[in-house]
C-alpha atoms as one frame of an Amber mdcrd trajectory, in Angstrom:
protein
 -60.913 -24.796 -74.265 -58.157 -26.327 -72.397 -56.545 -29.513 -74.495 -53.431
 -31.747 -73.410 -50.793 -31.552 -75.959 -50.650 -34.029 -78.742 -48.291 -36.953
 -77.942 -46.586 -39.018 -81.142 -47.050 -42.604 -80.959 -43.908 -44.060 -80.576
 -43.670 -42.104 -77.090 -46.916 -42.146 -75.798 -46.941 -46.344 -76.143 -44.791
 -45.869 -73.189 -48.126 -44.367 -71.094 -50.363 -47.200 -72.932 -49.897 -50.004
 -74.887 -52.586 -49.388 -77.349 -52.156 -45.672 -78.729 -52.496 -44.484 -81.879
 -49.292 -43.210 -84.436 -50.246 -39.716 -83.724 -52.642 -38.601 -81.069 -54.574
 -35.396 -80.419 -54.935 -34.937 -76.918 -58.644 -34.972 -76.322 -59.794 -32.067
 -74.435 -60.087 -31.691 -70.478 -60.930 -34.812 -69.317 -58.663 -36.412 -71.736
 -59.286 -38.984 -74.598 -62.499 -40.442 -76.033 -62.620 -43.435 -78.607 -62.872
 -43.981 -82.141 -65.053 -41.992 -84.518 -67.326 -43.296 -86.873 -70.002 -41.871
 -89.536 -69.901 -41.249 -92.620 -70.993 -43.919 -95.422 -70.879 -42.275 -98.832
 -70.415 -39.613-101.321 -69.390 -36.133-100.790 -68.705 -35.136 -97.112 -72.132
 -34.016 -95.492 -73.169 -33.486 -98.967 -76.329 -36.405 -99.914 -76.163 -39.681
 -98.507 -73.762 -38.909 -95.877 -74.736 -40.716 -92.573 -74.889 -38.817 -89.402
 -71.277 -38.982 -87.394 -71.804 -41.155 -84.170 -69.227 -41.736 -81.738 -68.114
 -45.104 -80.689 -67.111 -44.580 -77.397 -63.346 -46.433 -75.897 -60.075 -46.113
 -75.748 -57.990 -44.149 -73.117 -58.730 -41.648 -70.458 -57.607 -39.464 -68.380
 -55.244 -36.233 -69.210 -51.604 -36.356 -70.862 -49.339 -34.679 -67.813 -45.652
 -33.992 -69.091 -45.622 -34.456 -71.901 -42.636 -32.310 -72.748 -40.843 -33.772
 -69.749 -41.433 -37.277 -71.846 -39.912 -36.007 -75.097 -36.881 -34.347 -73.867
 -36.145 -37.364 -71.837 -36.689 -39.576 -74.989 -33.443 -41.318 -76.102 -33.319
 -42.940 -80.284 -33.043 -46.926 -77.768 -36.286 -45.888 -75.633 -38.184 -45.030
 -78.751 -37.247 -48.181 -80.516 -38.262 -49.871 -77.966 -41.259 -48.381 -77.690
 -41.800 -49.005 -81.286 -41.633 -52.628 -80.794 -44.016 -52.574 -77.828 -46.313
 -50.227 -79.681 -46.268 -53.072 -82.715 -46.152 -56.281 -80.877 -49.808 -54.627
 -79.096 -51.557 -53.866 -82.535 -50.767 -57.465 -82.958 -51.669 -59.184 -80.099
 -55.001 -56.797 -80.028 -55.730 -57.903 -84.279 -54.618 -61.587 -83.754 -57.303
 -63.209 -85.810 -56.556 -60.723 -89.303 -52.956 -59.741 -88.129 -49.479 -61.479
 -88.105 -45.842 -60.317 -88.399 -43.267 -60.781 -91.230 -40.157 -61.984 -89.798
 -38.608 -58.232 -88.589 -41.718 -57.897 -86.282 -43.957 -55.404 -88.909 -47.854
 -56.056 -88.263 -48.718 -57.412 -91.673 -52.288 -59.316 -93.074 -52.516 -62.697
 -91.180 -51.994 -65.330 -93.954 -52.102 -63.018 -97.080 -49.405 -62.924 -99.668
 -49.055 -60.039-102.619 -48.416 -61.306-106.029 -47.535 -58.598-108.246 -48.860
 -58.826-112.321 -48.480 -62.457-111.986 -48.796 -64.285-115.161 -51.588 -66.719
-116.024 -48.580 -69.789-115.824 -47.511 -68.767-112.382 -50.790 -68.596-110.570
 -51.483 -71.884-111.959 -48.357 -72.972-110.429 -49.253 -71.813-107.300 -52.599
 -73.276-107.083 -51.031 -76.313-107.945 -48.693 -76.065-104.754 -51.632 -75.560
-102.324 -51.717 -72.022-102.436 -54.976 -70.547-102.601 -56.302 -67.540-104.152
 -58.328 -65.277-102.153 -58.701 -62.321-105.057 -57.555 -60.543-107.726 -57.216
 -56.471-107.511 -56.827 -54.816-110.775 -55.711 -51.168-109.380 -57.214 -48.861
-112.550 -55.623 -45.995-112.826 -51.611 -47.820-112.201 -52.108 -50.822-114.735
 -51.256 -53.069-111.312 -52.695 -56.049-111.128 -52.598 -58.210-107.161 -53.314
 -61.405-106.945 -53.840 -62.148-103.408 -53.073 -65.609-102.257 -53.567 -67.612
 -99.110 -50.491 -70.062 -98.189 -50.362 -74.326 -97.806 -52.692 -75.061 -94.945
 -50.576 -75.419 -91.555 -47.872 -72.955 -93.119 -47.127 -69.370 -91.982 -47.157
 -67.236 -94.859 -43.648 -65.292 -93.800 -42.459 -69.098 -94.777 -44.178 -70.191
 -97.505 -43.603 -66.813 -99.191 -40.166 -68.185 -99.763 -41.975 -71.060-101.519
 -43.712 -69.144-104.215 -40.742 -67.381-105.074 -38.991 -70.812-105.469 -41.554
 -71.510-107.944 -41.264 -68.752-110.077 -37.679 -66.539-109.054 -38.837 -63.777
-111.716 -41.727 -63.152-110.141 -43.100 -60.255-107.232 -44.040 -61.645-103.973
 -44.440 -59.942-100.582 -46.477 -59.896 -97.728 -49.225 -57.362 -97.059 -48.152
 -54.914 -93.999 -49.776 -52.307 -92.154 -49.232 -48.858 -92.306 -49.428 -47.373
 -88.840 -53.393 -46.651 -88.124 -52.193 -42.938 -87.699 -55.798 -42.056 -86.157
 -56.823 -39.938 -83.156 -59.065 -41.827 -80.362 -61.804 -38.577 -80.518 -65.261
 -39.133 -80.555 -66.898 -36.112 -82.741 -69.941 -34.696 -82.007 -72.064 -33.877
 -85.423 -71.469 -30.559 -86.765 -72.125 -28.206 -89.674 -71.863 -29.709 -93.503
 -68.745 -29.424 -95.489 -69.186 -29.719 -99.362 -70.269 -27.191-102.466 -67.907
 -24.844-103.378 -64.057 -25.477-103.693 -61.466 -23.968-106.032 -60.690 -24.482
-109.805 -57.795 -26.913-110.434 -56.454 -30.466-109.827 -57.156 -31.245-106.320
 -55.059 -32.297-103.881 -55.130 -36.424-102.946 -55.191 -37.694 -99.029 -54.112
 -41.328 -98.017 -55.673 -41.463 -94.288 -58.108 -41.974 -92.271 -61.690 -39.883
 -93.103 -61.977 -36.758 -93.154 -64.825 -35.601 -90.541 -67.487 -32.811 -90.672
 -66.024 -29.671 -89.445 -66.872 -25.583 -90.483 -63.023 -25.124 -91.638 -64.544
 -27.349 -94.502 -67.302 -25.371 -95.422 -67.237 -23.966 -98.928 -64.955 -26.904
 -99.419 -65.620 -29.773-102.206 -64.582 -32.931-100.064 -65.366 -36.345-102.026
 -64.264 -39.715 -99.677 -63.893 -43.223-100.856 -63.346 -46.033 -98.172 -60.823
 -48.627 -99.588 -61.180 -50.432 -95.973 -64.971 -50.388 -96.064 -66.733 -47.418
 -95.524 -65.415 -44.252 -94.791 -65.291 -43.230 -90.710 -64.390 -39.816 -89.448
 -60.829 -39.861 -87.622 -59.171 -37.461 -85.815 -56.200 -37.966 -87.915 -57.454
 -37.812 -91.220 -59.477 -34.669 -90.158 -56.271 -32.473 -89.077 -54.450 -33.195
 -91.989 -57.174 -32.302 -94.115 -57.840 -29.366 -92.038 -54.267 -28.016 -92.294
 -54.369 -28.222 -96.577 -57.900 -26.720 -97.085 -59.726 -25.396 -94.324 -60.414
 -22.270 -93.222 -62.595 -20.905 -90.221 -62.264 -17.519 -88.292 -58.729 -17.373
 -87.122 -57.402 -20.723 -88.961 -56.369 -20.816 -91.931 -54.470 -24.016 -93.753
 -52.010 -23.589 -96.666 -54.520 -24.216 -99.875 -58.205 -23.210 -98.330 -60.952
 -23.606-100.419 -58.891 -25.889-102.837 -61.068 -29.274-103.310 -59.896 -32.437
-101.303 -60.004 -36.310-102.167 -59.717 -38.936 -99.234 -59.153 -41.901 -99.601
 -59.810 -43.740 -96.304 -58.341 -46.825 -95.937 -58.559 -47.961 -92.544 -62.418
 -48.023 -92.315 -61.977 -46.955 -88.449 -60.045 -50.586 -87.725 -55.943 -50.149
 -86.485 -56.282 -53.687 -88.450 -56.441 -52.117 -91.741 -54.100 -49.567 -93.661
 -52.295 -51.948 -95.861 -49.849 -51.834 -98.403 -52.776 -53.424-101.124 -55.311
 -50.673 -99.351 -52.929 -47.761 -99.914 -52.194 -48.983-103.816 -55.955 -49.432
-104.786 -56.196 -45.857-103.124 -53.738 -44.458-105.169 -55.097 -46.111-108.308
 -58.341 -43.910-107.364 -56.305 -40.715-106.668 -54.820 -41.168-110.185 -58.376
 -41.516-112.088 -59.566 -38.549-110.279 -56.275 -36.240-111.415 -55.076 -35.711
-107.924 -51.465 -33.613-108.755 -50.388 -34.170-105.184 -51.195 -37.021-102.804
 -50.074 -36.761 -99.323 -49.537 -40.172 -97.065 -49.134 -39.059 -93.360 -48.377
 -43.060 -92.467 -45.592 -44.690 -92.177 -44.233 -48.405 -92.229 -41.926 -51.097
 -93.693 -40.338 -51.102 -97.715 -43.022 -53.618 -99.991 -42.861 -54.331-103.631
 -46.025 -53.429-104.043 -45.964 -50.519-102.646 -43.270 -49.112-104.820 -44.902
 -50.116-107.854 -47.563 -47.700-106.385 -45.144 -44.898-106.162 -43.408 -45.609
-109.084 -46.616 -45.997-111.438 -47.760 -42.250-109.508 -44.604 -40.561-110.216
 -44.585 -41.956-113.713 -48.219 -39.992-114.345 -46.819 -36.794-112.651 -48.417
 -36.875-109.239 -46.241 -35.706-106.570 -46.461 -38.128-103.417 -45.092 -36.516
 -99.956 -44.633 -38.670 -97.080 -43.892 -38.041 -93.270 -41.333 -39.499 -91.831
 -42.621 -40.956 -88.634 -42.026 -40.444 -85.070 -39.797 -43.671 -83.834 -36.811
 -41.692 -83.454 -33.962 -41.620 -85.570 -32.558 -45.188 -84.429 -35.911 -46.385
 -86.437 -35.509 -48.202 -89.240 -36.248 -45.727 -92.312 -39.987 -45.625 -92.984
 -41.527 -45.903 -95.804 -43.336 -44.214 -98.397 -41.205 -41.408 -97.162 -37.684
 -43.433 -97.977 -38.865 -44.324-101.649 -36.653 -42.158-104.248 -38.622 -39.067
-105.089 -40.991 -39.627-102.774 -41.028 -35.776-100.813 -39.551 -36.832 -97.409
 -40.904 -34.308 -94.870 -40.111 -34.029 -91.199 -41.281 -31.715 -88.588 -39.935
 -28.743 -86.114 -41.186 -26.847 -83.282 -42.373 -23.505 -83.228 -38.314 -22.256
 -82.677 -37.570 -24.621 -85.958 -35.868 -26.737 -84.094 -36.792 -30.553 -85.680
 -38.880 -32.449 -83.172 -36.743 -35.131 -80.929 -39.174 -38.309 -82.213 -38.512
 -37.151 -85.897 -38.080 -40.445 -87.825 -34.493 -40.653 -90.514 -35.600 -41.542
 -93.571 -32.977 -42.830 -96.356 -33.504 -38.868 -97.595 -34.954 -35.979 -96.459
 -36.360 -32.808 -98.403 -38.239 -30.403 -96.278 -39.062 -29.668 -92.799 -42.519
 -28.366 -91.813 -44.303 -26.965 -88.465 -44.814 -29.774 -86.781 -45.382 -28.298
 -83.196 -47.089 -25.832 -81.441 -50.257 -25.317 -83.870 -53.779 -26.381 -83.966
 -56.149 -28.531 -86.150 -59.444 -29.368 -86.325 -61.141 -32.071 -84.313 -64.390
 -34.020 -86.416 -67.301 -32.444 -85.291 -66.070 -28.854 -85.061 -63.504 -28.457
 -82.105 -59.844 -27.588 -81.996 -57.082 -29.348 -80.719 -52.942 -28.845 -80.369
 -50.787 -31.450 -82.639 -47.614 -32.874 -82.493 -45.919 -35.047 -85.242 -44.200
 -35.309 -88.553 -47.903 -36.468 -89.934 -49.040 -32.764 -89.189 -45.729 -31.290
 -91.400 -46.239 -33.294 -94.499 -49.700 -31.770 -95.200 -48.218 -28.137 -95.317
 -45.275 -29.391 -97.802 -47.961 -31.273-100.021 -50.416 -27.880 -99.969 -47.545
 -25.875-101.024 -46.652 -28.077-103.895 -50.280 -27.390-104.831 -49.880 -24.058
-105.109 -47.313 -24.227-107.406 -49.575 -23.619-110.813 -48.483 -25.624-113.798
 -44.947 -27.018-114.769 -43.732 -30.591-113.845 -43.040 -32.155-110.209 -39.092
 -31.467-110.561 -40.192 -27.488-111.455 -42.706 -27.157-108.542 -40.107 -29.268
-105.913 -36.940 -26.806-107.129 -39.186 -23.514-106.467 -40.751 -24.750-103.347
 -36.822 -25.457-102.348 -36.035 -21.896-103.354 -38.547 -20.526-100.733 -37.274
 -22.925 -98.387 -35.443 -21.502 -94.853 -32.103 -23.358 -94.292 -31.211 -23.722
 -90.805 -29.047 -26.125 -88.215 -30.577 -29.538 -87.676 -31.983 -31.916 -89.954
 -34.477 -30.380 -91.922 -33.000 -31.309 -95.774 -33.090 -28.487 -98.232 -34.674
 -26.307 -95.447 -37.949 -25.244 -93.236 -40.550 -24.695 -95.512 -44.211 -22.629
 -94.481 -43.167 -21.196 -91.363 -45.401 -19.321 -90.919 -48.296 -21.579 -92.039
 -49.487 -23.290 -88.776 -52.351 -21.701 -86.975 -51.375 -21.029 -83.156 -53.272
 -22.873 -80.418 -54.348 -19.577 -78.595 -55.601 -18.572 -82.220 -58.433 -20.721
 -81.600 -59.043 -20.843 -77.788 -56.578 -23.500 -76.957 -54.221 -22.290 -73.974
């Protein structure tokens, strides 16, 4: 099979203004739309719908590719991470808006965080509406989500509420980048049954699609975007913690996998209040690691995620994004003791579109190795997203003992080399070569 090179986001909305955060390049012939499928329950285990592609997006073949990245300077990539933004906007007008540094964000939705009885009364009072109420079990969270003074923007009247009541937590609800892969899967063999002993490992993403490096693999998906849809995305990372299938191999296979989907197949969705009631899920079900392969802006809520994780010994690992390293930090992956992970090539040198986060712990294979495509094909990746998912199956590994114990002896394995790549390169050796599996 011959497969264009993956292409990170921030450099491929140079090509077209509607890419994804991460793409896989498609196959010859180039790229196919968005994937959708399954509905419920275990992947391909009962209930689960058949996978159907929805057919759009871009065509046509990725040619040089390389040429683009070592020509990439830290302004171009900022500037193609405001193009990149401004489009998911202007594509999403009717559900999205932006706060006022130019971050997608929920069009007239604002976050209050355990509000009291007294100050959502107060609220009300000044024209705000409510829209719901999340209680997040599993992080003792509470959102109330609000809807602002008709006629007012709700990047203004956010300033309103917190007038109103200055002790309380108020933010706006942004997007984390739709880090999906525009492939349409044809249906495939089963995954579910089987899977390893233990805590299994947690996955903030897009779903997870059917795909034989998942066979013998217990897979359970919630949708916290509507029902769970196959992405590209969602299915390499997965494929790169727990699958296994002839000549690939990821870092935990076997070891059982829970996604939580939260962008239902819609670049609209993947927000902050998405990602928390996800991790609220992760925490009932004992996940010990959670990896988030997304990236955008710092939110209250959001923290309180982390923070009420970390408190309950999970270990959350983040990418770092692909914007260059004149990006703003990203976030999860800037949060203190979130696991900041960044990527390299196949020579260890860190990739040129690497993100800088406020910290950095590890650096992963980012480069230069397959994962698997929903439906049961191969393709090449590129990105910090596809680095992260090696650092969060190692932490896996690590049986017993607390976070701190399992982060110091995955640091003592760790390869220190030139670059940035924090406390060193960790599972060299992990990533599955392209010709491995037929890609030249």
């Amino acid at each position: 099979m011959r497969a264009p090179k993956l292409l990170c986001l921030g450099l491929f909305a140079g090509l077209a203004a509607a890419a994804p955060a991460q793409l896989l390049g498609g196959g010859a012939g180039g790229l196919t739309g968005a994937v959708g499928g399954l509905t419920s329950g275990l992947l391909g285990g009962p209930g689960a719908g058949p996978i159907a592609p929805v057919v759009g997006g871009l065509q046509g073949p990725l040619a040089g590719v390389d040429d683009t990245l070592r020509a990439a300077a830290p302004a171009n990539l900022l500037s193609l991470r405001r193009d990149r933004l401004q489009a998911l906007v202007r594509e999403n007008r009717r559900v999205l808006d932006t706060d006022d540094a130019g971050n997608p964000v929920r069009r007239d939705e604002i976050v209050g965080l355990n509000l009291s009885p007294a100050a959502l009364a107060a609220a009300q009072a000044a024209g705000f509406g409510l829209i719901r109420t999340d209680t997040i079990g599993g992080l003792d969270l509470a959102a109330a989500i609000l809807s602002p003074p008709k006629g007012k923007a709700a990047r203004k009247a956010i300033k309103q509420l917190r007038a109103l009541d200055p002790s309380g937590t108020y933010s706006l609800d942004p997007i984390y980048e739709p880090a999906r892969a525009p492939l349409a899967p044809a249906a495939g063999p089963t995954a579910g049954g089987g899977g390893t002993g233990g805590a299994p490992i947690g996955l903030i993403d897009g779903g997870v699609g059917r795909h034989p490096a998942f066979d013998g693999v217990t897979i359970d998906q919630r949708g916290f975007a509507g029902d769970p849809r196959p992405s590209g995305h969602g299915t390499a990372v997965a494929s790169l913690m727990v699958g296994r299938a002839g000549a690939f191999h990821g870092v935990a296979p076997g070891t059982s996998l829970l996604v939580a989907d939260i962008y239902g197949g819609s670049p609209a969705n993947g927000s902050a209040t998405a990602i928390v009631r996800a991790m609220g899920w992760l925490a009932e079900r004992h996940a010990r690691v959670v990896n988030i392969s997304l990236v955008g802006p710092a939110n209250s809520l959001l923290a309180a995620g982390i923070k009420a994780l970390q408190a309950r010994g999970i270990i959350v690992v983040a990418a770092v994004g692909n914007d260059g390293p004149a990006a703003p930090p990203q976030y999860p992956a800037s949060y203190p003791g979130v696991v900041a992970v960044t990527g390299v090539d196949a020579k260890g040198k860190p990739l040129i579109e690497a993100g800088k986060p406020l910290h950095l712990d590890f650096a992963a294979p980012g480069a230069d190795i397959a994962g698997a495509v929903p439906g049961g094909g191969w393709e090449r990746l590129r990105g910090t997203s596809f680095a992260a998912p090696f650092v969060a199956a190692s932490l896996a590994r690590m049986a017993g003992g607390t976070p701190q114990a399992s982060i110091a002896a995955l640091a003592a394995q760790a390869h220190p080399t030139r670059g940035a790549v924090g406390r060193g390169i960790v599972c060299g050796d992990c990533g599955t070569p392209p010709k491995a599996v037929g890609i030249k």
